[in-house]
N, C-alpha and C positions, 0 to 999 in steps of 0.2 A: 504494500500500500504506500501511495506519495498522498504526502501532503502539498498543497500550494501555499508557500509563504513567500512573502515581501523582506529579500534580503537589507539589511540599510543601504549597504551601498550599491542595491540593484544586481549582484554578480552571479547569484545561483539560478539554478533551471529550479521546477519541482523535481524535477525525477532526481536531481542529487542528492533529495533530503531521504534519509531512513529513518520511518517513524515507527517502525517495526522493529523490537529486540531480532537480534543474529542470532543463528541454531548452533554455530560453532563459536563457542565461549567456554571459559574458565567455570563447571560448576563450584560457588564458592562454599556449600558444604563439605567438599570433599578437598578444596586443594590447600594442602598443608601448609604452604609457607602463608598465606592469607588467614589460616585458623591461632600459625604462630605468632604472629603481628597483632590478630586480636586480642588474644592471650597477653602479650607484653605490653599492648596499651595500654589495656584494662587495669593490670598489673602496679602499670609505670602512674598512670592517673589516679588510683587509689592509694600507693603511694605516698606523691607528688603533694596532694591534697591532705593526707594527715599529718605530712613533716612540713608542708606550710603551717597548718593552724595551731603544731604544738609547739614547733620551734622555727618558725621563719623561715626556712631554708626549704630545697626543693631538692630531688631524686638527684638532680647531676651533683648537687652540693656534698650529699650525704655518699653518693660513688667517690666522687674525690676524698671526702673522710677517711672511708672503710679503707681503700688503696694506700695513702697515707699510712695508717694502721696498719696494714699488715707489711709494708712497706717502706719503712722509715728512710727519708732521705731520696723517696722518687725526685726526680724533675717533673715537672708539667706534661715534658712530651713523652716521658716512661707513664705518666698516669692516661695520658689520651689513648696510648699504644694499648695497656690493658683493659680499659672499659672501653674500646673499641669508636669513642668517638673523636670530632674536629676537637684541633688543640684551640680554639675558639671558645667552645664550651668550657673547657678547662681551665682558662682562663679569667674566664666569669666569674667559676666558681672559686679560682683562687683569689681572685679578689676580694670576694663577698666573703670566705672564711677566712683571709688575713685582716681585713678590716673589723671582722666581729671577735680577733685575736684566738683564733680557736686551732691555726695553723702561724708556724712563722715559715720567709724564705731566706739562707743561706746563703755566702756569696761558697759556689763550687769550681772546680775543677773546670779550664775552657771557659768559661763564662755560663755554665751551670748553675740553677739557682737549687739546689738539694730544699725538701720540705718535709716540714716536723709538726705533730701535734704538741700543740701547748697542752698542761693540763686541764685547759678548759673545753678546747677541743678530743682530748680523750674521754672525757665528762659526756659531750654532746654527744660523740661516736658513740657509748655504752645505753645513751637515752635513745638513741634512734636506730638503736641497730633490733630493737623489738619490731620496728614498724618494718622494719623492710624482713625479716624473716616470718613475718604473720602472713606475705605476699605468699611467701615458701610452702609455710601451711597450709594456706588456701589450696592451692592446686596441687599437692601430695598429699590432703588428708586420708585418701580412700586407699594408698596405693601403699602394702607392704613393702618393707625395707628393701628386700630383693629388686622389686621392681624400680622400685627409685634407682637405685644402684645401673640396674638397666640402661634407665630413661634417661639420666647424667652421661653416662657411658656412649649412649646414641645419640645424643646431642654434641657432646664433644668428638664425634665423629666425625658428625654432618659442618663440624664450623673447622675442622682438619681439614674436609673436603672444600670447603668455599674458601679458606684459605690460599687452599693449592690450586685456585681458580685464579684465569686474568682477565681481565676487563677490558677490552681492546681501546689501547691510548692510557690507560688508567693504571695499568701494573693489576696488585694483588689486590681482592675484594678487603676494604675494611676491618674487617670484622674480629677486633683486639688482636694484634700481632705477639703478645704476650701470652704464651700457655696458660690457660687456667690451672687451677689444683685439681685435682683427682682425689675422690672420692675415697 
């Protein structure tokens, strides 16, 4: 079926327009990286939203924390590398938690700025590190240990695998250049 509309600038036929869904599409119940996206939104926005209204600070703030933490003396671009996102972000957030004195920076090596939790900032890590494992809860409550163990196991597969992917023009796909831990 076409519709007849009035482009603004005068340039389409009717028959250009499809006002009819396509028979060959992605179904979105079934395809997985679209199920995992929802999953990490959801995840990331519930979140996002309880580390704003307890303690000001949002999901990339509290990654930066946790990394830190386990991390003592990362740079910016060893924290971008492991939560896998723009040294932009990271950036943000080291502002906003050396300003709230909850991290300090370093003068390092090469012009390296190494990063430390103050003990106000290990204070804040220990309050908000409930909120971001309640996420964890959420979506393994049902699943015995074995299978968690699994599910970790095939996930850090699947980000082995898009690792060792290239993006044509772009290099290696994003996605934390840092090994995670192992279960």
């Amino acid at each position: 079926m076409t519709v007849s509309h009035e482009w603004p600038n005068g340039g389409r036929a009717a028959e250009d327009i499809l006002s009819e869904p396509m028979t060959n599409v992605i179904d979105p119940e079934n395809f997985t990286p679209r199920l995992l996206a929802l999953l990490s939104n959801a995840l990331v926005w519930r979140e996002s939203h309880e580390l704003r209204r307890r303690f000001g600070l949002g999901t990339n703030d509290w990654r930066v924390l946790s990394v830190i933490a386990m991390r003592p003396g990362a740079s910016a671009t060893e924290v971008s590398e492991f939560i896998g996102v723009n040294k932009a972000v990271v950036s943000k957030s080291v502002t906003t938690l050396a300003a709230r004195a909850l991290i300090v920076l370093l003068e390092g090596p090469r012009g390296t700025r190494p990063m430390y939790l103050t003990r106000a900032g290990a204070q804040m890590h220990d309050d908000m590190l409930p909120v971001s494992v309640a996420g964890q809860d959420l979506i393994l409550a049902d699943l015995p240990a074995a299978e968690v163990a699994a599910l970790n196991e095939t996930l850090r597969g699947m980000l082995d695998r898009l690792r060792g992917q290239q993006v044509e023009g772009d290099g290696a796909v994003p996605v934390g250049a840092v090994s995670l831990p192992a279960d």
